[in-house]
Backbone as CSV, one residue per row, in Angstrom:
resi,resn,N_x,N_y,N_z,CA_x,CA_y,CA_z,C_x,C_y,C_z
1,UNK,27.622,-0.559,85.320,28.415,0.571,84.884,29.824,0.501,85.460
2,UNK,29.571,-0.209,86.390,30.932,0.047,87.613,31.909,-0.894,86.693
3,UNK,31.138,-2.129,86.605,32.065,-3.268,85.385,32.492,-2.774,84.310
4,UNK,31.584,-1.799,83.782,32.440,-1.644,82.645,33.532,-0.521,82.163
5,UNK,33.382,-0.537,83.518,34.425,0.778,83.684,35.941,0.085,83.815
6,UNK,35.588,-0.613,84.601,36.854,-1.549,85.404,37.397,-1.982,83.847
7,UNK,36.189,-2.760,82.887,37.140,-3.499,81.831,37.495,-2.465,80.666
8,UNK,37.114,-0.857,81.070,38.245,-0.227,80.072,39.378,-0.071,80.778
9,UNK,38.982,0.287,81.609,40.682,0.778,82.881,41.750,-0.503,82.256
10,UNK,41.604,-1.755,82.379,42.147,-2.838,82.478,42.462,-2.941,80.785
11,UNK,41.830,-2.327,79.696,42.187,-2.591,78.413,43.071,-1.442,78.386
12,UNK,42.925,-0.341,79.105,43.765,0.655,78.443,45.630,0.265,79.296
13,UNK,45.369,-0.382,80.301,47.075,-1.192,81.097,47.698,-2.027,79.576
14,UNK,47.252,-2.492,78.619,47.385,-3.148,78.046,48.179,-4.614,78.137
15,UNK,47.291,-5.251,78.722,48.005,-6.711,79.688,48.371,-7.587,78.604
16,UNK,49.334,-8.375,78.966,49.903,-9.627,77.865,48.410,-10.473,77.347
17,UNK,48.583,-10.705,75.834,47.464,-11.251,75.685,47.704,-12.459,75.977
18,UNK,46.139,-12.993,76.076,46.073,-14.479,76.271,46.758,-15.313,76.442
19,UNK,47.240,-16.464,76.731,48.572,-17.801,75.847,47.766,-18.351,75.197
20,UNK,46.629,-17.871,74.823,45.498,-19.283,73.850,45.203,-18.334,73.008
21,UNK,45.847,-18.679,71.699,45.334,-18.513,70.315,44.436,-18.071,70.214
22,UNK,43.325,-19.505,70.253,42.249,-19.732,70.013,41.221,-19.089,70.560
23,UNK,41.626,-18.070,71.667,40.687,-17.325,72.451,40.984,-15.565,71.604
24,UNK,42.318,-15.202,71.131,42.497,-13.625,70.729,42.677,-13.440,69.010
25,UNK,42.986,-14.632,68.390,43.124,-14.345,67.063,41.958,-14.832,66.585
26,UNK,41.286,-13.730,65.510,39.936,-13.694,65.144,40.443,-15.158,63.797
27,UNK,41.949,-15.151,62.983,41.893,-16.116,62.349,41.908,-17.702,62.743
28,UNK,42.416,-17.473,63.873,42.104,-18.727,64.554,41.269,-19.149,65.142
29,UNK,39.832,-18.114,65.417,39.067,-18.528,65.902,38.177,-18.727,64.593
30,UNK,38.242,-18.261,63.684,37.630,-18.389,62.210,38.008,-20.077,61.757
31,UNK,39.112,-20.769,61.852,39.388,-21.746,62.116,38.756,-23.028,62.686
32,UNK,38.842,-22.590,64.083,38.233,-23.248,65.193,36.543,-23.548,64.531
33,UNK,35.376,-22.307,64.227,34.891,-22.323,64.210,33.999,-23.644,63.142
34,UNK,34.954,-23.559,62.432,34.675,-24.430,60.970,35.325,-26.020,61.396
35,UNK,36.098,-26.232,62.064,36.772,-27.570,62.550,35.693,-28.751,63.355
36,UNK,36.240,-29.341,63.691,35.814,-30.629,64.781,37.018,-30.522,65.812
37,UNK,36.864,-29.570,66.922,37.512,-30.073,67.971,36.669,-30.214,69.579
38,UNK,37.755,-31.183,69.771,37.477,-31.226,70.909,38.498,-30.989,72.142
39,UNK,37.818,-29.656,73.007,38.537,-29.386,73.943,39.002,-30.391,75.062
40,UNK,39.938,-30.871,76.051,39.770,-31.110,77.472,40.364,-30.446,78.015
41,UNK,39.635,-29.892,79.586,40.244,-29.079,80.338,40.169,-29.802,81.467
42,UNK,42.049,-29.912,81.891,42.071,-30.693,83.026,43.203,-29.900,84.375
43,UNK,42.716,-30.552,85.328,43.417,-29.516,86.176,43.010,-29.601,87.665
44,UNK,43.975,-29.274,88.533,43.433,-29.421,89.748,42.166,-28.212,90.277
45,UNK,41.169,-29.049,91.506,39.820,-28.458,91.221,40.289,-26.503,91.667
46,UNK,39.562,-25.215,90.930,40.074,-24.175,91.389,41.426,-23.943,90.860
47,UNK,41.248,-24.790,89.631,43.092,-23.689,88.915,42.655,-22.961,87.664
48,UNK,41.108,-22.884,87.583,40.607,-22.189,86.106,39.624,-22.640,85.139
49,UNK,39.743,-24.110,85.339,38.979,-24.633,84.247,37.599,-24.380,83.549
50,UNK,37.150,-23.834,84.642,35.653,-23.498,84.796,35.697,-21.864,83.913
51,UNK,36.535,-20.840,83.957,36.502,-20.005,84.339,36.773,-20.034,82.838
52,UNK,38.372,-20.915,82.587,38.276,-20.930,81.109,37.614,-21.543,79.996
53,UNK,36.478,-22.162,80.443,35.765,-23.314,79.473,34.738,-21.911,79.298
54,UNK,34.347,-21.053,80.299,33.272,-20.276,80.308,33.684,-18.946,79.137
55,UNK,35.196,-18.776,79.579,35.713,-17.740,77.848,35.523,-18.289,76.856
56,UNK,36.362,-19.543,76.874,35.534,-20.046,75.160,34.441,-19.913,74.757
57,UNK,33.492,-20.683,75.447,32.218,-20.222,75.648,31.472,-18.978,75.110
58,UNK,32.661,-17.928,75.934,32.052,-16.452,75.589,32.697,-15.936,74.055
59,UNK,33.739,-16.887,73.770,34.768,-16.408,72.284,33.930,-17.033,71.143
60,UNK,32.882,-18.250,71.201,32.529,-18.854,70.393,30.880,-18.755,70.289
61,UNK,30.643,-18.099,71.115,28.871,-18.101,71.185,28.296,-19.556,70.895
62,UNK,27.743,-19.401,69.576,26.770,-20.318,69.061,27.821,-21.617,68.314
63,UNK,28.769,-21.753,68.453,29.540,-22.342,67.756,30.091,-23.219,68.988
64,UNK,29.704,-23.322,69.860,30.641,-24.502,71.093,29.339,-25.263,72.131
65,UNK,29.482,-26.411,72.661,29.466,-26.759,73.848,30.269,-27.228,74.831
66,UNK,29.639,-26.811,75.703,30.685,-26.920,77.049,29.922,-28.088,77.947
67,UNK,30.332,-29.069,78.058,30.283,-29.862,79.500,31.173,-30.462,80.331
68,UNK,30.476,-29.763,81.750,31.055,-29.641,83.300,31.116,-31.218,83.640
69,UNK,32.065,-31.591,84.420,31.815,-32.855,85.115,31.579,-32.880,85.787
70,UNK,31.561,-31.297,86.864,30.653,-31.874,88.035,29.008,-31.670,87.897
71,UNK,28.434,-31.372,86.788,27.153,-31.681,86.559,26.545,-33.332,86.336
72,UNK,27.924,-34.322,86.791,27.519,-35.217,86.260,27.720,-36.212,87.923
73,UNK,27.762,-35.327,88.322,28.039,-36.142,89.994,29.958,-36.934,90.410
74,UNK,30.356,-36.179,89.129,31.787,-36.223,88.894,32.943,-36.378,90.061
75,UNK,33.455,-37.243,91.034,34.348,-36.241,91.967,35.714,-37.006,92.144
76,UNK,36.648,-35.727,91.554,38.010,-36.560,91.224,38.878,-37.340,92.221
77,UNK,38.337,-37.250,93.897,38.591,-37.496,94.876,38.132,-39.031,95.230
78,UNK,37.137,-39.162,94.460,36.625,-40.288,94.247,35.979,-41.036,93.516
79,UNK,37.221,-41.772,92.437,36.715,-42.438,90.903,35.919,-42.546,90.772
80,UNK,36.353,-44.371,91.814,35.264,-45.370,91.928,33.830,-45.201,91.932
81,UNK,33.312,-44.227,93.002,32.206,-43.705,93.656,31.349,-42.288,91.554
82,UNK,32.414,-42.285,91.414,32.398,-41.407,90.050,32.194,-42.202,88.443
83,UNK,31.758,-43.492,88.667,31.606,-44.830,87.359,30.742,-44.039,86.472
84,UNK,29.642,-43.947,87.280,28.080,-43.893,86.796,28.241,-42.587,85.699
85,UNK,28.744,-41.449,86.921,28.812,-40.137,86.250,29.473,-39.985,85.195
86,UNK,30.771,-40.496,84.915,31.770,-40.662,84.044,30.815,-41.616,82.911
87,UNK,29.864,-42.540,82.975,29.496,-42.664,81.990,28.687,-41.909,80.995
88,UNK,28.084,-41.343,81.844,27.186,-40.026,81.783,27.675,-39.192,81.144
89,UNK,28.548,-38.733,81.635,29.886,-37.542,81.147,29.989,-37.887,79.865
90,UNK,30.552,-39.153,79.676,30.598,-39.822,77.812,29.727,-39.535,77.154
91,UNK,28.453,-40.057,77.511,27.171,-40.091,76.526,26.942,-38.836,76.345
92,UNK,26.924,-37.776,77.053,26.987,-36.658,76.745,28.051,-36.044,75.838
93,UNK,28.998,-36.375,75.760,30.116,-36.046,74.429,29.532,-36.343,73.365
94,UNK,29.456,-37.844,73.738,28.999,-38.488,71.734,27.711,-37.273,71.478
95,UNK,26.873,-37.979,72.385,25.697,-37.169,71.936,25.744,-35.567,71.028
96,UNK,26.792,-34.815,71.789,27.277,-33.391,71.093,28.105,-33.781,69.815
97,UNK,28.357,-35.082,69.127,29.670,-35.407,68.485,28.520,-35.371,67.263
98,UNK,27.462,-36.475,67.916,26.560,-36.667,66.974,25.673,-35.753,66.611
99,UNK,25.154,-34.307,67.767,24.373,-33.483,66.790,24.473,-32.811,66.248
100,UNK,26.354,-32.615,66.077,26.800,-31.773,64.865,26.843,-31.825,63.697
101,UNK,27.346,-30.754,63.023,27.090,-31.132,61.068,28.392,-31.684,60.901
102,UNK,28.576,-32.431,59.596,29.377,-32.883,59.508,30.657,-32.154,58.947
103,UNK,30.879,-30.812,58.788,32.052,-30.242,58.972,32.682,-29.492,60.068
104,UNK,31.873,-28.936,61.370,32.100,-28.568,61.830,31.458,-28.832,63.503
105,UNK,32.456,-28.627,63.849,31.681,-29.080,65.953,33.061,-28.820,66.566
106,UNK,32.649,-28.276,67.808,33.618,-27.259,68.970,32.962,-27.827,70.192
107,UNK,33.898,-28.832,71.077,33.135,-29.167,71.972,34.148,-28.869,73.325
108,UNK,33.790,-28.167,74.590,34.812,-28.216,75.578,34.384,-29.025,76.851
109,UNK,35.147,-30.064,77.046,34.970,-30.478,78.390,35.757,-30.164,79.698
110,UNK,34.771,-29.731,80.446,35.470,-29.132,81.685,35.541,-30.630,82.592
111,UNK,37.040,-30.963,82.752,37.403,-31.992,84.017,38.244,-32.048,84.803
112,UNK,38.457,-32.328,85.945,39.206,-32.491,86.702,39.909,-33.703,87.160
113,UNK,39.470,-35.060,86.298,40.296,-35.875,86.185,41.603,-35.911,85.337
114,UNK,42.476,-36.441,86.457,43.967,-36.331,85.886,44.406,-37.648,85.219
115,UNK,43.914,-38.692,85.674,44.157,-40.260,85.213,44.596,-40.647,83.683
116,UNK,45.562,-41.338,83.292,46.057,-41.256,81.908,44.521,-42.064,81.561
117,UNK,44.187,-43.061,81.853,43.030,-43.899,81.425,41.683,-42.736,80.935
118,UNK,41.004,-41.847,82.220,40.451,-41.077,81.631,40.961,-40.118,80.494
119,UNK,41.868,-40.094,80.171,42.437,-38.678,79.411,42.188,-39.302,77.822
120,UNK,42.805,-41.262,77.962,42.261,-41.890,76.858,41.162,-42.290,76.165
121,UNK,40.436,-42.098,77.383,38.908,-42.131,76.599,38.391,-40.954,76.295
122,UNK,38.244,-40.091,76.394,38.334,-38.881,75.862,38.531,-38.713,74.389
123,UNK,40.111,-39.121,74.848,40.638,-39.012,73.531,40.157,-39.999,72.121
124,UNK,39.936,-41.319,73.024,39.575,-41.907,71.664,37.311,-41.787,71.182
125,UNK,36.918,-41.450,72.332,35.809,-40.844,71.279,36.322,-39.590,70.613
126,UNK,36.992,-38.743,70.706,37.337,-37.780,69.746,37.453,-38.463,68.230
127,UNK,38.625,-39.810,68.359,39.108,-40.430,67.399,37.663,-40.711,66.707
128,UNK,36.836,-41.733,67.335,35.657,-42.076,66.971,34.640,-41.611,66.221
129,UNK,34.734,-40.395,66.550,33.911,-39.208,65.636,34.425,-38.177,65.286
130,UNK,36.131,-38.643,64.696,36.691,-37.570,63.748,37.213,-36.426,64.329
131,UNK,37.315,-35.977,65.506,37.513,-34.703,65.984,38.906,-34.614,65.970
132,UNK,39.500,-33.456,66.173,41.111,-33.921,67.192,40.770,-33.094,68.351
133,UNK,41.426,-33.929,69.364,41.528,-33.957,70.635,42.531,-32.968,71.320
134,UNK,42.553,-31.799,71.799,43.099,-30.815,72.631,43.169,-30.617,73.719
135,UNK,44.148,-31.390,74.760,44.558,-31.048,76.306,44.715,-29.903,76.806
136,UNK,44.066,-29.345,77.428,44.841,-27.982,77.958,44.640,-27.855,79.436
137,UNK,45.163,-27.198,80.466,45.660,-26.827,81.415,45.537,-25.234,81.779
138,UNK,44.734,-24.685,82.589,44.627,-23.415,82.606,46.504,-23.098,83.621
139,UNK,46.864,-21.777,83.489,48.143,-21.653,83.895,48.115,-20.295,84.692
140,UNK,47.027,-20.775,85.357,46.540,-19.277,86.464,48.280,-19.511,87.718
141,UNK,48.298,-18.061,88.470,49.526,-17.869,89.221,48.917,-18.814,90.431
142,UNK,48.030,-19.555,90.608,47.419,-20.197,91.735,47.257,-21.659,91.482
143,UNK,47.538,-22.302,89.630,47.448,-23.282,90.115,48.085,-24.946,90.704
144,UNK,48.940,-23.870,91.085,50.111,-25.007,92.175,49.654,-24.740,93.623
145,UNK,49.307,-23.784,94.303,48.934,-23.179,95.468,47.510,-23.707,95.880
146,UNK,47.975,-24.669,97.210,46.801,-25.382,97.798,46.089,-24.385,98.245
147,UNK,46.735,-24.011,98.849,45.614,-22.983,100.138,44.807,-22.006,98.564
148,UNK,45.577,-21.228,98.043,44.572,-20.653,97.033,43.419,-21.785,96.140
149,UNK,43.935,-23.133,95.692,43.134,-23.710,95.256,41.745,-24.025,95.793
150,UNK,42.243,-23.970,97.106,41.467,-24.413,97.999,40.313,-23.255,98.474
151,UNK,40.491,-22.056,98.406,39.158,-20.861,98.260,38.920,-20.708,97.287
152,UNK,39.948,-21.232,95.985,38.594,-20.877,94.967,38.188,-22.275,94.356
153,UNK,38.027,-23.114,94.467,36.729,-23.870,94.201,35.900,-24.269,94.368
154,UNK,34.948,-24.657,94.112,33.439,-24.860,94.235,33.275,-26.085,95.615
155,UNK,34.440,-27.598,95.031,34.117,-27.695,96.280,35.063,-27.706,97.809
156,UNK,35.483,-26.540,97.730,36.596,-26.007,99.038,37.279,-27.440,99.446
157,UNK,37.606,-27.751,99.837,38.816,-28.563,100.274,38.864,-29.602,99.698
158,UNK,38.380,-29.973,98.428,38.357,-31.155,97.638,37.262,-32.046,98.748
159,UNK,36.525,-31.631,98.902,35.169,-32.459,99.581,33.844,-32.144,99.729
160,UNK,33.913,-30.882,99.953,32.077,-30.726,100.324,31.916,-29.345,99.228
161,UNK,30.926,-29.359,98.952,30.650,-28.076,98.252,30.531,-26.655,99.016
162,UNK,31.719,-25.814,99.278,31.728,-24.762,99.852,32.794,-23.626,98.895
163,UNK,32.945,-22.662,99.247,33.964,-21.790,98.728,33.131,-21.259,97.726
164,UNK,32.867,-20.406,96.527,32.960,-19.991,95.338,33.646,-19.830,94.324
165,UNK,33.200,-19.922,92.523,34.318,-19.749,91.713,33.981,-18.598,91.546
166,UNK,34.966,-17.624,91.802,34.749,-15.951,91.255,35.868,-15.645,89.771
167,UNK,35.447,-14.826,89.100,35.992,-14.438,88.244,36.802,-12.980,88.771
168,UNK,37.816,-12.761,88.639,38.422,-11.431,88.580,38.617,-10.602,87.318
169,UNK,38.245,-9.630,87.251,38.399,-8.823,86.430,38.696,-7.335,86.562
């Protein structure tokens, strides 16, 4: 009750909407819905990505998947040590590329690799199975700010798994 109090208080301030389209216009998400895209969300760890792969998520219901890289043993701190997962990470794309219909699929990947090399493979299974490919960057007031990056992500100082991702609302 307490939540949903907070998110009328906060609708009736009437805050700048979104910078993503694709998250407030019902025609663009009417769009989206019917397309082949594919999201990437890249960014240093704790600047949003998570937070925003999880709105889409919530903007698209039944119409998206989302996969995390750190479900895949992912860690941008350390490629090398990150082969296996990153292949993993792939097969899991196609796999979503392939169990879609053939007019339509919404796929978001949450990553935190910055590397032009990763950004190209990405991009070219998109190519591979028709999609187009969408970079984005969450543009939270924190994510240049170490010390803030650094309490809110999952794994606190870019090493061990500590801190929490909280949502504010």
């Amino acid at each position: 009750m307490v939540l949903s109090l907070k998110r009328k208080r906060i609708r009736s301030l009437q805050l700048p909407p979104s910078p993503f389209a694709f998250l407030e216009r019902e025609q663009t998400k009417d769009a989206l819905r019917t397309s082949r895209t594919l999201i990437v969300l890249r960014g240093l760890p704790g600047s949003g990505k998570s937070f925003l792969a999880s709105a889409i998520a919530d903007a698209y219901k039944d119409h998206c998947s989302v996969i995390c890289a750190d479900n895949y043993a992912v860690k941008p701190e350390n490629l090398e040590s990150s082969a296996d997962g990153y292949k993993a990470l792939d097969e899991a794309v196609v796999a979503c590329c392939s169990a879609g219909t053939a007019s339509s699929l919404f796929i978001v990947v949450d990553d935190s690799n910055h590397t032009q090399d990763r950004l190209a493979r990405l991009g070219e299974i998109a190519e591979q199975h028709q999609l187009v490919a969408v970079f984005l960057e969450p543009r939270t007031e924190w994510n240049r700010d170490v010390t803030q990056l650094t309490k809110k992500t999952k794994r606190g100082t870019w090493g061990g798994p500590t801190g929490s991702h909280e949502r504010s609302t």
